[in-house]
C-alpha positions, 0 to 999 in steps of 0.5 A: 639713336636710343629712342629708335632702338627702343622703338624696334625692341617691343615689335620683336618682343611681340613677334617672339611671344607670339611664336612662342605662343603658336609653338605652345600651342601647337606642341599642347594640341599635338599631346593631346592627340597623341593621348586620344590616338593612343586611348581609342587604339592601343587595347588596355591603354585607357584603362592603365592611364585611369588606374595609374595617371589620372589618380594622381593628378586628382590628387595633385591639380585636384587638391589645388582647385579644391582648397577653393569654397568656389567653383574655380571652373565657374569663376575662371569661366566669368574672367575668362570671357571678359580677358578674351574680349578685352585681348582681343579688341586690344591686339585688333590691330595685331591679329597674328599676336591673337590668332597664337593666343586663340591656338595656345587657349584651344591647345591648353584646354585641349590637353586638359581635357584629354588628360583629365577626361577624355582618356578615360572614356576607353578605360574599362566600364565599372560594371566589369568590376561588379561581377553582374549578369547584366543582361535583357530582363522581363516586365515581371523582373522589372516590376519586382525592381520597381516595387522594391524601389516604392518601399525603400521610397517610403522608407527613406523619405526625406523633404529635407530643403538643401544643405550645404553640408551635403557636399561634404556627405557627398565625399564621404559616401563616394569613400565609403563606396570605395571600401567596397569597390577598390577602383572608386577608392582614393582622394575625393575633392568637394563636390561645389555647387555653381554660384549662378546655377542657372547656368545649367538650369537653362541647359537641363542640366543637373551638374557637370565634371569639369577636366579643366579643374577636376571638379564635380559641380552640381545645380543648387537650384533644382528640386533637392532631393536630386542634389546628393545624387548628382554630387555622387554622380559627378564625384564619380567622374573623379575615379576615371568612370565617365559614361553617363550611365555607369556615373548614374549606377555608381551615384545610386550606389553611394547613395543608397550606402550612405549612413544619411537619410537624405542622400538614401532617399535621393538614390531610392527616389532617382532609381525608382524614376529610371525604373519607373520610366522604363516601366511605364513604357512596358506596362502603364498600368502596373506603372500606376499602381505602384506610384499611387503607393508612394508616399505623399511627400515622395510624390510632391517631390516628384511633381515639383521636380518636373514643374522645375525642368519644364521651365526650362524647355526651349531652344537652349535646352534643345541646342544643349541637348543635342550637343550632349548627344553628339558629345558622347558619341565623339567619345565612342558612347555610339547610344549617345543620349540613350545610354543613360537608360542602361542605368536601368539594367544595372540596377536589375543585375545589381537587384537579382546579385543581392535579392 
């Protein structure tokens, strides 16, 4: 009688967990989407929560994930896999135990990302708060821009090899920029670079934020001068700015602030290639005549830089390139892809604000 009663109680216990597990699920997945519908259509709604919420999850769940050396998006990505697989084969048999598994991951990922990320996409852009002209410029205004940018070039020239330590310059430019600019101001977790880089090398990628754990990852292996504006930029994301274009403005800013050479000629080198590209497209001849100005150094990072991501071009990095693009137009970034280039006008009304 006994053992016929212990047969019957894990069968229960299996179907109540496995409710349990839909109805989490299913609850997470319905927050999420009442966070998304009330972002895209209550006016002002995305903007209170990057000001008022989302600061103090980056400084709660933030601080955990970022007592941790390793990226913890990255290591849980690796077991993660490897559970799934394992839990899955193991309840083959037992597919409604796995298919509420499945929807209480998708809901539980779903709310992160909403609430660490995908809210913030309708907060009001960083540029609203610099009291800029931004606006249509001519060839000559873009060739001032990308002159003034060669002789900061070699000004700042640095061929310095990576640094670990540029994770922590990385904070502190990121805080010295928010003594100037109160919205970027607040607590900055240690931007970490992926233990397997390639990871992003054979996507194109030079760093990703990840909402599931609030950090700011970046690619150790690429060429280095790019590193400490990829940490600004991901850092970025932290502050609730999450177009690609501003995140590359607000990087380029900390960079050029920054009391390290390195992280200035990171900035200068990464917004005379915005510039530079723009330029080139306009005028190829004014194009080459400044970038026969830049200093040698400059120009060997330039060309190692390039051999770099043309390793890369493939299928993954197409496939990848393609979801980035249908990715920012989910979240209402209609350019898609191509709002990286408003970079460049930022850059300009920032030059004629100051010069």
């Amino acid at each position: 009688m006994k053992n016929g009663q212990k047969a019957e109680e894990k069968p229960v216990r299996e179907t109540g967990a496995a409710r349990n597990r839909l109805l989490a699920g299913l609850a997470l997945l319905g927050f999420a989407g009442a966070l998304q519908a009330a972002a895209r259509l209550l006016p002002g709604f995305g903007e209170w929560y990057a000001s008022n919420i989302y600061p103090a999850i980056v400084g709660v769940y933030g601080r955990i994930c970022g007592i941790f050396p390793f990226s913890v998006v990255e290591i849980a990505l690796y077991i993660g896999i490897i559970w799934l697989i394992w839990y899955i084969v193991s309840h083959i048999h037992r597919p409604a135990s796995a298919a509420s598994m499945v929807i209480a991951l998708t809901g539980l990922l779903a709310f992160l990302y909403t609430a660490c990320c995908g809210v913030n996409y309708y907060r009001r852009p960083f540029s609203d708060y610099l009291n800029l002209e931004v606006r249509e410029s001519s060839v000559d205004e873009l060739y001032d821009l990308c002159e003034y940018l060669t002789g900061k070039v070699n000004e700042t020239v640095d061929n310095s090899p990576y640094e670990p330590f540029w994770a922590v310059e990385g904070r502190k430019a990121m805080a010295g920029l928010g003594d100037s600019y109160p919205q970027l101001s607040g607590y900055y977790p240690r931007a970490k670079g992926l233990l397997v880089s390639r990871i992003l090398s054979v996507q194109q990628l030079s760093g990703i934020y990840s909402p599931f754990t609030v950090e700011a990852n970046y690619n150790q292996e690429m060429t280095a001068y790019n590193i400490p504006h990829t940490i600004c930029h991901e850092l970025s994301h932290l502050r609730g700015f999450m177009r690609e274009d501003e995140a590359n403005f607000i990087g380029y800013l900390a960079c050029i602030g920054s009391e390290n050479r390195a992280f200035q000629y990171s900035g200068y080198l990464t917004g005379w290639v915005y510039a530079g590209n723009a330029l080139a497209r306009q005028d190829i001849d004014r194009y080459s005549r400044l970038r026969k100005q830049l200093d040698d150094r400059a120009i060997e990072d330039l060309q190692a830089n390039n051999a770099f991501w043309d390793r890369f071009e493939g299928k993954v990095a197409e496939v990848s390139n393609q979801m980035n693009d249908v990715y920012l137009k989910m979240n209402s970034q209609k350019d898609g892809i191509q709002s990286y280039g408003r970079m460049v006008d930022l850059m300009l009304a920032y030059y004629r604000g100051f010069h």
